[in-house]
Residue frames relative to the residue before (quaternion, step in Angstrom):
aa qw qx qy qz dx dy dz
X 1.0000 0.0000 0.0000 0.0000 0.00 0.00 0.00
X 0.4999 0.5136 -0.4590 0.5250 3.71 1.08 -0.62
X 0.8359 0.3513 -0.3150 0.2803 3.46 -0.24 -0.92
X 0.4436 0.5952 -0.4244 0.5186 3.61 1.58 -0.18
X 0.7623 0.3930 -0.3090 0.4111 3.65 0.60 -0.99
X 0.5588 0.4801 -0.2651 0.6221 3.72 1.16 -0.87
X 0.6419 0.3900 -0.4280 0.5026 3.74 0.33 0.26
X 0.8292 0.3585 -0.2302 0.3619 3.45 0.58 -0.96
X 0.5027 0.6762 -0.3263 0.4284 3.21 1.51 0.26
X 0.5198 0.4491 -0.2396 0.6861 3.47 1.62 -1.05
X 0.6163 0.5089 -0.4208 0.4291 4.00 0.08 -0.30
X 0.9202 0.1130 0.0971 0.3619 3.21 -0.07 -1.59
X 0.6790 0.3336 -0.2439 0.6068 3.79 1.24 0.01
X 0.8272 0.0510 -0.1913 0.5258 3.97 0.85 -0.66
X 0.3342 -0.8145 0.4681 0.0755 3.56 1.57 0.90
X 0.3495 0.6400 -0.5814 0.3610 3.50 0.99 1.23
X 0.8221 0.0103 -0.2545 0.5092 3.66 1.02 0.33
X 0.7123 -0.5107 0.4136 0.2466 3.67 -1.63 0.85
X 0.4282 -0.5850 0.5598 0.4013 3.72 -0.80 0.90
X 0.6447 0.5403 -0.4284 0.3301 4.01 0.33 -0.31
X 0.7126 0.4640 -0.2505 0.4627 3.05 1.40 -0.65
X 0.7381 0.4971 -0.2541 0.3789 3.28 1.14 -0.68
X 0.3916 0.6418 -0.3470 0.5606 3.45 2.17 0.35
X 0.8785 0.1144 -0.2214 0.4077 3.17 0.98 -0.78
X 0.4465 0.4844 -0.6623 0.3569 3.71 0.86 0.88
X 0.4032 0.7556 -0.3661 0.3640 4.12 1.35 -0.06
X 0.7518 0.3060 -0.1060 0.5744 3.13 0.98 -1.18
X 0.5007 0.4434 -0.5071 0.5436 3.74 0.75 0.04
X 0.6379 0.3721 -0.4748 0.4787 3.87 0.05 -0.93
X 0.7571 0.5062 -0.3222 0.2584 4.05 -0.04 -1.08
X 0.6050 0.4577 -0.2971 0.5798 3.18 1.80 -0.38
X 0.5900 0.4417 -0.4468 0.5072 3.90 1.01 -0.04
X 0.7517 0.4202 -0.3993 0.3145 3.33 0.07 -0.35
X 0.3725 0.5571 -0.6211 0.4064 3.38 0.06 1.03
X 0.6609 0.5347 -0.1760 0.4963 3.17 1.39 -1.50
X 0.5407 0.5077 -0.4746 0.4739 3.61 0.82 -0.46
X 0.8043 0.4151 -0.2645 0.3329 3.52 0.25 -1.99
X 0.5638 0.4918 -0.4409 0.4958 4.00 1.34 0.12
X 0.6251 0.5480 -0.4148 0.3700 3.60 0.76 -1.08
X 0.5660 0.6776 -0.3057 0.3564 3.60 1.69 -1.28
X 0.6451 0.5219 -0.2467 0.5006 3.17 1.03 -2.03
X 0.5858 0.6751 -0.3419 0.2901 3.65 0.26 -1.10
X 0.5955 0.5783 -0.1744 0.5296 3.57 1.28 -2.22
X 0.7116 0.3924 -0.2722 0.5154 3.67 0.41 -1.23
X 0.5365 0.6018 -0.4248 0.4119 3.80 0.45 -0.74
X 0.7871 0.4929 -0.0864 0.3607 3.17 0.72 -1.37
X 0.7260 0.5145 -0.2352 0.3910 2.98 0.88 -0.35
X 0.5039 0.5582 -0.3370 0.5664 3.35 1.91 -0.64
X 0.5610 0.6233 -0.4182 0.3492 3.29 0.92 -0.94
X 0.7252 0.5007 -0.2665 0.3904 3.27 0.27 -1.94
X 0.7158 0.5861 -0.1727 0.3382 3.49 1.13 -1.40
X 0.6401 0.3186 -0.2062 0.6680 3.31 1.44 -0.40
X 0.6353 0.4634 -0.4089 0.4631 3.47 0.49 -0.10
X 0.6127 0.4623 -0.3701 0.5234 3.64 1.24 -0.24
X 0.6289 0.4783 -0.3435 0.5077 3.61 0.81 -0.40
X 0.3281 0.7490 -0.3018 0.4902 3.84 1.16 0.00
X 0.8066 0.4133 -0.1403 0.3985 2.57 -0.19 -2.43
X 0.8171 0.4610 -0.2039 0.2797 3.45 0.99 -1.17
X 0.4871 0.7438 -0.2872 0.3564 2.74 1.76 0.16
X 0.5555 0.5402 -0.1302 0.6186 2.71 1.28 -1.89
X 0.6781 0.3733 -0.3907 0.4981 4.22 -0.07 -0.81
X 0.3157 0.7034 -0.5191 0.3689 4.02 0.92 -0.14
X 0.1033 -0.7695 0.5796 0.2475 3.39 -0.88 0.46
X 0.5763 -0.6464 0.3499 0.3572 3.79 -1.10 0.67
X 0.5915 -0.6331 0.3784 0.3258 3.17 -0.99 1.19
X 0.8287 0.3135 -0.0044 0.4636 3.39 1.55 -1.37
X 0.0985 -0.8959 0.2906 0.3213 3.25 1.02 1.56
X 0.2831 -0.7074 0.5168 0.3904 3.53 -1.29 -0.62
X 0.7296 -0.5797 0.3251 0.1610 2.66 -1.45 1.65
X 0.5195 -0.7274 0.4060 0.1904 3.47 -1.25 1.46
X 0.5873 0.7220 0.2149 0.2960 2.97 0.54 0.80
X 0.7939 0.4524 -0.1125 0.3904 2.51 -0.39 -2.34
X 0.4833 -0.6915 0.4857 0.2288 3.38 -1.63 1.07
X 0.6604 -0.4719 0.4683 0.3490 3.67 -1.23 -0.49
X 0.2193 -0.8561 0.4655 0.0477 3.04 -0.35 0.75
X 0.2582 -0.8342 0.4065 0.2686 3.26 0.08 1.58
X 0.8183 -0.0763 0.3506 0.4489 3.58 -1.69 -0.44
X 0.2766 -0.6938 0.6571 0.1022 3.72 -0.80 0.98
X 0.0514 0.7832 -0.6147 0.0782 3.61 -1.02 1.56
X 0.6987 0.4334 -0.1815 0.5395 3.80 1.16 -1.01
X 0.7832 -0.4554 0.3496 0.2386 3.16 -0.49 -0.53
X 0.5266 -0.6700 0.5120 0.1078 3.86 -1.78 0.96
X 0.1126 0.7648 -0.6283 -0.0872 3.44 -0.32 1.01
X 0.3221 -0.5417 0.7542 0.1843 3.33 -2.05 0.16
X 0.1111 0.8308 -0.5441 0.0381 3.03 -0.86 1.00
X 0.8148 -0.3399 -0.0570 0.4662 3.41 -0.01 1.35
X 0.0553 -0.8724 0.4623 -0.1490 2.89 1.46 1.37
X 0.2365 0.7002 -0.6731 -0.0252 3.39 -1.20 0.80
X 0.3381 -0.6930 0.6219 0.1366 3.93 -1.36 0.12
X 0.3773 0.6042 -0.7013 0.0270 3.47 -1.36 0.22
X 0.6680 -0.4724 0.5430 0.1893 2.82 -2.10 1.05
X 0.3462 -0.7512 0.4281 0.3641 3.77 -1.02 0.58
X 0.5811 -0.5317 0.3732 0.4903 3.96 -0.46 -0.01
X 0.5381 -0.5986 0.5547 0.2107 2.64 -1.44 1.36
X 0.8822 0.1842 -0.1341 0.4120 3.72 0.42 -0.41
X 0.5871 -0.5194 0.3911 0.4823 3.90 -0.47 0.38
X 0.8795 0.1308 -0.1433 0.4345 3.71 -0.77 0.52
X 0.2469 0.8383 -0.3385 0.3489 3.42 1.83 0.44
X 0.1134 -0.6645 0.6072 0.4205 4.15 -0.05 -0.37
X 0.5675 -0.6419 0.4461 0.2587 3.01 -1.65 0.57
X 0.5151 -0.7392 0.3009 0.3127 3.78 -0.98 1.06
X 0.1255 -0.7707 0.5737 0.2474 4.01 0.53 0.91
X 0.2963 -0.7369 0.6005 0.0928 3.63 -1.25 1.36
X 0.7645 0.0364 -0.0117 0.6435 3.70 1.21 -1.17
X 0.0504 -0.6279 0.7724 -0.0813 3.72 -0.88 0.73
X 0.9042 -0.0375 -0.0020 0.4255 3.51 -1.91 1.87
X 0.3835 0.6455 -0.6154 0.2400 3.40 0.19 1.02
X 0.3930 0.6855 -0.6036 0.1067 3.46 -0.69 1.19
X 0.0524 -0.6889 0.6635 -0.2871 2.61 -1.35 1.55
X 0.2835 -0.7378 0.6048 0.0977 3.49 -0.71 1.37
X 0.1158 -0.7439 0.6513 0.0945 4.26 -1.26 0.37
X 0.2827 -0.6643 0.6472 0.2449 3.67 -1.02 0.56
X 0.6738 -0.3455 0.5387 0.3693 2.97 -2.10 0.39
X 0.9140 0.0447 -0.0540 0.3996 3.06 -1.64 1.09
X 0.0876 -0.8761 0.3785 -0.2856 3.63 1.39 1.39
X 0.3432 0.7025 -0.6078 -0.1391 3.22 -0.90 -0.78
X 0.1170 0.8624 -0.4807 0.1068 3.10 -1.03 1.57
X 0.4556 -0.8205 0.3099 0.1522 3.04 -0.91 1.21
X 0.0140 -0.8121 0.5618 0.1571 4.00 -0.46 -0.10
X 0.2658 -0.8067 0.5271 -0.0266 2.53 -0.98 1.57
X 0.6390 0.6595 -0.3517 0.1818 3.87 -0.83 -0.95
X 0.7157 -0.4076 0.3640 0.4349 3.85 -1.13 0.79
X 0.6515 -0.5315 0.4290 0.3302 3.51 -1.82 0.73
X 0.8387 0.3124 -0.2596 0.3627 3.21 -0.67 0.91
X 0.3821 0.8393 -0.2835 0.2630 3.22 1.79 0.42
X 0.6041 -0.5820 0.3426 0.4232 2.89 1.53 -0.52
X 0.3756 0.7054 -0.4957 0.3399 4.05 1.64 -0.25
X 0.6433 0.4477 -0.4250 0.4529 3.81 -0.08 -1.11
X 0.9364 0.2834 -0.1470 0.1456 3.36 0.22 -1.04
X 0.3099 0.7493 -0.3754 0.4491 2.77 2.00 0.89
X 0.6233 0.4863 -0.2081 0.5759 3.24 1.45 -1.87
X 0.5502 0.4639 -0.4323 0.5433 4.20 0.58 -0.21
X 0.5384 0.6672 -0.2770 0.4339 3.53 0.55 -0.05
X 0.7438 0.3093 -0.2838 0.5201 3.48 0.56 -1.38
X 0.7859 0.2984 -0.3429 0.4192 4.15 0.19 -0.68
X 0.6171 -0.5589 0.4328 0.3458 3.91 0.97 0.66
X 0.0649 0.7431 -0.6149 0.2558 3.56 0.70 1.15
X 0.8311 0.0713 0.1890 0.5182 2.82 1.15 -1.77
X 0.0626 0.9073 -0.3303 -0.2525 3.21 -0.37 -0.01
X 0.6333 -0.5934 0.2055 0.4523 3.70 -0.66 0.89
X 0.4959 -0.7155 0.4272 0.2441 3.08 -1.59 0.92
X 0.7839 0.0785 -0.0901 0.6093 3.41 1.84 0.18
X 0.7506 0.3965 -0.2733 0.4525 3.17 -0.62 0.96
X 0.1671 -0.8144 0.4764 0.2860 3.57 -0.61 -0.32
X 0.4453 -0.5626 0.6760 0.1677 3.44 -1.64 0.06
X 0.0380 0.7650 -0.6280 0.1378 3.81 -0.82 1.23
X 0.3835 -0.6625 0.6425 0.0352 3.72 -1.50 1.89
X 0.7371 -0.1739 0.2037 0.6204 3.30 -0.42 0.91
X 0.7058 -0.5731 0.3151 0.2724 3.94 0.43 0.76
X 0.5040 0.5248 -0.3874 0.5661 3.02 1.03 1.85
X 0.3516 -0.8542 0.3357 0.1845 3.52 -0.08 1.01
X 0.5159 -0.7043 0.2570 0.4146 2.77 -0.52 1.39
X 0.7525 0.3993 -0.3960 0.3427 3.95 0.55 -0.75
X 0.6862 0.4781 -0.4089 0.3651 3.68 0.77 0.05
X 0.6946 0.4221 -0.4452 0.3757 3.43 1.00 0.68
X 0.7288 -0.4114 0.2982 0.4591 3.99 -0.59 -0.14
X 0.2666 -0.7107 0.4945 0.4235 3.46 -0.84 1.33
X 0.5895 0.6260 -0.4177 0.2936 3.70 0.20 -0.86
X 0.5661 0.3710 -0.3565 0.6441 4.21 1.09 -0.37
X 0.7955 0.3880 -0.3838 0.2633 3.65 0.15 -0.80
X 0.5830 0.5942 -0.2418 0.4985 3.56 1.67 -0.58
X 0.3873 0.6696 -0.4031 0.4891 3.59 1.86 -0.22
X 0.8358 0.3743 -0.1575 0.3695 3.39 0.36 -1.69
X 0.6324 0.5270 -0.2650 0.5020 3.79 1.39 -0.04
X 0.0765 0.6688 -0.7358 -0.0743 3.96 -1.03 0.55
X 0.0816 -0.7612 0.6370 0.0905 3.34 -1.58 0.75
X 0.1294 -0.7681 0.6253 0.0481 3.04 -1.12 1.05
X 0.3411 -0.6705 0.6518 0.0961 4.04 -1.14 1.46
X 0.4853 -0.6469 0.5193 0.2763 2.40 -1.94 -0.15
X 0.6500 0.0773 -0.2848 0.7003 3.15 2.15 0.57
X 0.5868 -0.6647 0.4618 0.0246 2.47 -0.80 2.40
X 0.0812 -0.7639 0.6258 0.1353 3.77 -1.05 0.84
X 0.1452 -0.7247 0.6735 -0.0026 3.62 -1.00 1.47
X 0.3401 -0.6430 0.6183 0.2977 3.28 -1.09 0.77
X 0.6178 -0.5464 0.4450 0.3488 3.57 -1.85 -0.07
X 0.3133 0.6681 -0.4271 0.5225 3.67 1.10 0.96
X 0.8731 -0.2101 0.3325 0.2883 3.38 -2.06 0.44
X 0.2798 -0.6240 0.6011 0.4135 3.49 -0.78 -0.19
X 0.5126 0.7444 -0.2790 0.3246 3.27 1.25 -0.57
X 0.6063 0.3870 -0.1962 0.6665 3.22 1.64 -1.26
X 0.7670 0.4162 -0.4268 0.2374 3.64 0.04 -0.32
X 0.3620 0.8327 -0.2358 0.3464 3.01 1.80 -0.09
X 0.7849 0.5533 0.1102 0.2561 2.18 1.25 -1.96
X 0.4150 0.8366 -0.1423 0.3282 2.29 1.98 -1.64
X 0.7610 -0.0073 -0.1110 0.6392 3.93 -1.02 1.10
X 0.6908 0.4462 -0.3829 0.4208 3.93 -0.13 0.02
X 0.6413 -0.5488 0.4341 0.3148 4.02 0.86 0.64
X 0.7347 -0.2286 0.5305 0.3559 3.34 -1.41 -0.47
X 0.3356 0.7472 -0.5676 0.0826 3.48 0.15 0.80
X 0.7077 -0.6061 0.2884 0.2205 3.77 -0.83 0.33
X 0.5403 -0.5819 0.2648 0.5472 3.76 -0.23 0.17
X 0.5622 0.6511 -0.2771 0.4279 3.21 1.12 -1.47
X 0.7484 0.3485 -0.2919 0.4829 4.24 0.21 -0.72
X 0.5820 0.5289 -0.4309 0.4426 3.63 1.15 -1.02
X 0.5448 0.7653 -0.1170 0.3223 3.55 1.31 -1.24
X 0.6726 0.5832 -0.1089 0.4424 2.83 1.51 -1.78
X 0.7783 0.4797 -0.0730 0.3986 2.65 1.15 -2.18
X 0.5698 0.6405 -0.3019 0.4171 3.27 1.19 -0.34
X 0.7037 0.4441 -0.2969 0.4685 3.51 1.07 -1.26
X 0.5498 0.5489 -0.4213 0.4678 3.65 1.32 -0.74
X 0.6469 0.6361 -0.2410 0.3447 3.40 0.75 -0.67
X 0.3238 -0.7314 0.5256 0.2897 3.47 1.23 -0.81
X 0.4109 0.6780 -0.3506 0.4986 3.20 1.46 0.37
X 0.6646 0.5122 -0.4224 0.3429 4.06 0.07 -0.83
X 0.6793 0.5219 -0.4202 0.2995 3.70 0.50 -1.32
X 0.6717 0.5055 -0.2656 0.4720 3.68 1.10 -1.20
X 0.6318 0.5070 -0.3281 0.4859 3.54 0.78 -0.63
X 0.5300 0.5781 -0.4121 0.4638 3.69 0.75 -0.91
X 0.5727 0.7490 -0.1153 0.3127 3.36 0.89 -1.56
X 0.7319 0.4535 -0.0915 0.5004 3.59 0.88 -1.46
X 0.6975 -0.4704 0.3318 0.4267 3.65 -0.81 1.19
X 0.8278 0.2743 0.0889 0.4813 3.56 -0.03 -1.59
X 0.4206 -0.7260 0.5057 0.2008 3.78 1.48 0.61
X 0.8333 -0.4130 0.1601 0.3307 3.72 -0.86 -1.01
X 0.3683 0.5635 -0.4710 0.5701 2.67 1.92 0.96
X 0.3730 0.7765 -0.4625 0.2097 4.13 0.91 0.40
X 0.1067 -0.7812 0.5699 0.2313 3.92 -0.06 0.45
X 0.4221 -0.7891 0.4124 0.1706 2.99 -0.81 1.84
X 0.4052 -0.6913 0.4469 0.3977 3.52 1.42 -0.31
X 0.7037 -0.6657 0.0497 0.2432 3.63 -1.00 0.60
X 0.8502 0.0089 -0.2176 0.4793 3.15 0.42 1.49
X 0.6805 -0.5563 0.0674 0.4722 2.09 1.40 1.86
X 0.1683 0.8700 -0.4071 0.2216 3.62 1.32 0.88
X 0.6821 0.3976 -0.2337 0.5675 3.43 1.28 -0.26
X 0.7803 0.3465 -0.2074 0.4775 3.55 1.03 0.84
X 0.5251 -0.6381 0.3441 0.4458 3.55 -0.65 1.47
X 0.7930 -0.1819 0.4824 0.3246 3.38 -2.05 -0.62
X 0.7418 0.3654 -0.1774 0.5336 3.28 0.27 -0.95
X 0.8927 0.0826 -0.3087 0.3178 3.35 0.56 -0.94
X 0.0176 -0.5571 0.6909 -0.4603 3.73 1.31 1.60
X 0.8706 0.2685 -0.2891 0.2938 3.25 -1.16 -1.70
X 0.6507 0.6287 -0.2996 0.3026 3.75 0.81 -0.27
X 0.4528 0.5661 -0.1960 0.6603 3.17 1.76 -0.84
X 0.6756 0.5297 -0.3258 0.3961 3.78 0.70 -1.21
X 0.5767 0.6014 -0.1903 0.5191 3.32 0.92 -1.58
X 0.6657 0.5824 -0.2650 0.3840 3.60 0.41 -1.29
X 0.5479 0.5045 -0.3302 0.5799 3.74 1.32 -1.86
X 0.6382 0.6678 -0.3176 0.2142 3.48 -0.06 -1.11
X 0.6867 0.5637 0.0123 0.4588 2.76 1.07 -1.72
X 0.6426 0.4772 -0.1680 0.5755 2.96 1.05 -0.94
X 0.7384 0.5315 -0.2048 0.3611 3.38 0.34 -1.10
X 0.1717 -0.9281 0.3118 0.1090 3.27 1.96 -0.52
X 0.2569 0.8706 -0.3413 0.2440 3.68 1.71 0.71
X 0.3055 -0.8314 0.3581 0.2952 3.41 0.27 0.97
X 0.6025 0.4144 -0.3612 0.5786 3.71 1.35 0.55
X 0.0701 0.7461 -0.6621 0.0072 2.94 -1.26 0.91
X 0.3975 -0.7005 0.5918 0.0335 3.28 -1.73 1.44
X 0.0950 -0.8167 0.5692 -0.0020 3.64 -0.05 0.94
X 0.2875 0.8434 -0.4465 0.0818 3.82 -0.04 0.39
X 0.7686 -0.2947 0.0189 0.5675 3.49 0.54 2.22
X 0.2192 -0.9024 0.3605 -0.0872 3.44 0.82 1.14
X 0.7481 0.4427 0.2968 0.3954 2.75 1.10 -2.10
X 0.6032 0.6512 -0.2919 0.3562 3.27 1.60 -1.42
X 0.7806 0.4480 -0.2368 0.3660 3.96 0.87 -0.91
X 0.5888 0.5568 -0.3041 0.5008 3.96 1.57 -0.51
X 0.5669 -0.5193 0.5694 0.2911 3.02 -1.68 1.20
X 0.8312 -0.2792 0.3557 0.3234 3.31 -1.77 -0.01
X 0.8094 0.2487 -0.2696 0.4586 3.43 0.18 -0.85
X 0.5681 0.4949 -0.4061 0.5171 3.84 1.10 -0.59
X 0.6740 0.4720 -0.3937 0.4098 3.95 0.46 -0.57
X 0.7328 0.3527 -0.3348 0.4759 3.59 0.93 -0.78
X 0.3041 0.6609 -0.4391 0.5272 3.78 1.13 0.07
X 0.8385 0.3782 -0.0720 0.3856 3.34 -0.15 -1.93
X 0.5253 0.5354 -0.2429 0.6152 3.58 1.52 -0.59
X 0.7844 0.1214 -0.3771 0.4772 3.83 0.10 0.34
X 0.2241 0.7580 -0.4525 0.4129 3.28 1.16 0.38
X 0.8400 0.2212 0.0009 0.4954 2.66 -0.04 -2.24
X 0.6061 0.4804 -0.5086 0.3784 3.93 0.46 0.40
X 0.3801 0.5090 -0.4736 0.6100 3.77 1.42 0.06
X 0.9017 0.2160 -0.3691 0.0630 3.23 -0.30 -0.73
X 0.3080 0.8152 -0.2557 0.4185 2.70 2.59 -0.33
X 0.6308 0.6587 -0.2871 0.2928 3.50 1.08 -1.21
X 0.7461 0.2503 -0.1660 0.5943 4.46 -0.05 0.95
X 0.7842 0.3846 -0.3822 0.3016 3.61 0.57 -0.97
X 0.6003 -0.4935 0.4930 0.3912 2.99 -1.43 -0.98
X 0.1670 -0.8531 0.4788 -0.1229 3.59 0.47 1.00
X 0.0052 0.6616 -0.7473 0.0619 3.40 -1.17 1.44
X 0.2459 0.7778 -0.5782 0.0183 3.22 -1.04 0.48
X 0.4015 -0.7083 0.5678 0.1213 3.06 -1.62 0.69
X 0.0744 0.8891 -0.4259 0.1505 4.00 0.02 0.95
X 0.3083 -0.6965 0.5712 0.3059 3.81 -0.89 1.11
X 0.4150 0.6860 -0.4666 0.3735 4.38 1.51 -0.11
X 0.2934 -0.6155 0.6767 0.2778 3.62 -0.71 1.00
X 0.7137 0.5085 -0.3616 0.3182 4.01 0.54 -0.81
X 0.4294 0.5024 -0.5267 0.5345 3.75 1.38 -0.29
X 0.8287 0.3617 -0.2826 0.3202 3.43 -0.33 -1.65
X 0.7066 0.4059 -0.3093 0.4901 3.59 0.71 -0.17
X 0.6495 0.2368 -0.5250 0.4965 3.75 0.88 0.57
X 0.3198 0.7703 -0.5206 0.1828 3.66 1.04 0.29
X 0.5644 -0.5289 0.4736 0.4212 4.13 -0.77 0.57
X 0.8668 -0.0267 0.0939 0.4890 3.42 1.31 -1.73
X 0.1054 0.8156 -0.5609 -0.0952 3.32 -0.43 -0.22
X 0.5732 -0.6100 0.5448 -0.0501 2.60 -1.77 2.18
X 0.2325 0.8785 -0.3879 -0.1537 3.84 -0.38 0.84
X 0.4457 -0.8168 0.2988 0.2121 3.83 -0.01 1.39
X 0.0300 0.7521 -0.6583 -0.0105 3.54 -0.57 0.44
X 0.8728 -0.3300 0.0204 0.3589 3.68 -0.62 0.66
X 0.6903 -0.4766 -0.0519 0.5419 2.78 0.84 2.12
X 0.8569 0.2438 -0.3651 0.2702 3.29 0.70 1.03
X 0.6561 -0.5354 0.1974 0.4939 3.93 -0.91 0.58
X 0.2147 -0.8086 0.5472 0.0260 3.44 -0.33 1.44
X 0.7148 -0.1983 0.1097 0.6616 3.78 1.52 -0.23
X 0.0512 0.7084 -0.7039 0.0100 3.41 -1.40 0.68
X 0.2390 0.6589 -0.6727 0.2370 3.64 -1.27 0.40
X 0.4746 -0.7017 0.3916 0.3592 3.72 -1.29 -0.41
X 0.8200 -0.3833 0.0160 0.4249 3.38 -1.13 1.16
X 0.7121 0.4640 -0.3453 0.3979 3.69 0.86 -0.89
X 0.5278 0.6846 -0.3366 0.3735 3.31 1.34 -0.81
X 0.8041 0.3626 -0.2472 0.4010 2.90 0.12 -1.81
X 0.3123 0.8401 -0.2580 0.3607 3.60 0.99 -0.51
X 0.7449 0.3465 0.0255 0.5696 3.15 0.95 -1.49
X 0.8307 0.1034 -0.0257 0.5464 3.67 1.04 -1.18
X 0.7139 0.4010 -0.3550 0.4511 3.43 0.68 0.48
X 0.5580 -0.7011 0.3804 0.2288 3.52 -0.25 1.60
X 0.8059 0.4384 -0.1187 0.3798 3.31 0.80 -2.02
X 0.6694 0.5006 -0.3153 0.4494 3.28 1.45 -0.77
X 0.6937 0.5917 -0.3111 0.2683 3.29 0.86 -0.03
X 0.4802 0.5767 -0.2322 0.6188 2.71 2.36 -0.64
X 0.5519 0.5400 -0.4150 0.4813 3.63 0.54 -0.37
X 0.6241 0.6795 -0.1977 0.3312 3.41 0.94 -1.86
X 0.6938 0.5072 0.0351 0.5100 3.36 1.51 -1.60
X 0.5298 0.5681 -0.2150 0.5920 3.09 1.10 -0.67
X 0.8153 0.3936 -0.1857 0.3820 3.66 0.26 -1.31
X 0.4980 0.5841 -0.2456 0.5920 3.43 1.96 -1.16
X 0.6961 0.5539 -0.2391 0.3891 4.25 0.42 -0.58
X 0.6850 0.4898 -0.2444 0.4808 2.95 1.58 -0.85
């Protein structure tokens, strides 16, 4: 409206310009202003950009909690065996002059190749954060942890994360292919093994299934796909990934009945050679376990196998009961 009124002044009162002209500097502005309201949108674009791109930067300039060794060697092919050696953990304080929150205190405890062990003990015992432990999530505030007798921090994280698959109990998919997530940490691998690893997986029949097969983008975290088939795809990476450790940690706890017993022969293929910790609400994991390890405030309060402890371990039996009731 300003420019209607500032136009018609120069027309008709200081007659410094021609109604012909003032029709057409009208229509030159009405034809820019699309271009204005993008050039606007554009300004605002940009700024989120810069703004979130600055929150990035600081991420990425973050230093790792868990440093990597100077250094550090390669770490061949796990064959012998996992020690714990007076492993303890605490969280730092949440508040200046707080004590710190000890999580594990004196874990030591030796595992053969191709193991299978179970962790057991009430919520807060300290299981998750043992198995966070073996691929340097964290590392212990005392003691140490030795691969065939090499500590875990003086060798390379990228060889030691080679020799480990973890499977949750909420599976993380990226916003990519199932193909790629398959893939994911396991290189350039081919259709034919992703293929493989899938069918071992209980995973192919449902995939076959999907518009776009294993070229489907599961959306972000795996948002375009039940529970079961998340953990199936998971299982699959695993599989693929062919790590002679495996981290099991409630696998199972979030899937109806049929997706759990699906996901349960899955995960006994993949269980099958390695070296296998796991944590599990299945009386039938922990009771085909070799051992089972049982934690009471962040430490081994009894271990032996299911009938044993049964007999001599107070807490494990109450757990044992507990799980039978439900």
């Amino acid at each position: 409206m300003a420019f209607v009124a500032v136009g018609a002044r120069a027309v008709f009162i200081e007659q410094t310009m021609t109604p012909g002209m003032l029709v057409l500097f009208m229509a030159a502005m009405v034809s820019l202003l699309p271009a204005f309201k993008k050039i606007s949108k554009i300004y605002g674009i940009h700024q989120q950009a810069l703004s979130a791109a600055k929150r990035v930067t600081g991420i990425l300039g973050t230093p790792p909690s868990v440093p990597e060794s100077a250094g550090g060697a390669a770490l061949p092919r796990f064959e012998r065996e996992i020690r714990f050696e007076g492993v303890g953990f605490h969280y730092p304080a949440v508040r200046v002059g707080e004590p710190e929150r000890p999580v594990l205190t004196g874990i030591d405890l030796t595992v053969r190749a191709g193991e299978v062990v179970a962790l057991v003990g009430s919520s807060g015992a300290g299981k998750t954060t043992l198995l966070n432990l073996l691929p340097r999530f964290y590392d212990p505030t005392a003691g140490r942890i030795l691969l065939d007798g090499a500590d875990l921090r003086t060798v390379s994280l990228d060889s030691l994360r080679r020799q480990v698959a973890l499977v949750t109990q909420d599976p993380f998919l990226f916003h990519a292919t199932i193909r790629e997530n398959i893939s994911f940490g396991s290189g350039a691998a081919s259709e034919g093994k992703v293929a493989a690893a899938a069918q071992a997986a209980n995973a192919d029949p449902f995939i076959r299934r999907l518009p776009a097969g294993y070229d489907t983008v599961v959306g972000e975290r795996g948002a375009r796909l039940s529970g079961g088939e998340r953990q199936r795809v998971s299982i699959a990476r695993a599989i693929l990934k062919d790590a002679p450790i495996l981290l099991l940690d409630e696998p199972t706890s979030q899937l109806d009945s049929e997706s759990e017993a699906l996901v349960q022969e899955a995960l006994d293929r993949l269980m099958a050679g390695r070296t296998v910790f796991v944590i599990s609400h299945r009386l039938s994991t922990i009771r085909s376990a070799d051992r089972i390890i049982v934690l009471e405030g962040g430490r081994i309060a009894a271990e032996g196998t299911h009938d044993d402890l049964l007999k001599r371990s107070p807490l494990y039996r109450r757990l044992y009961e507990l799980q039978v009731a439900l």
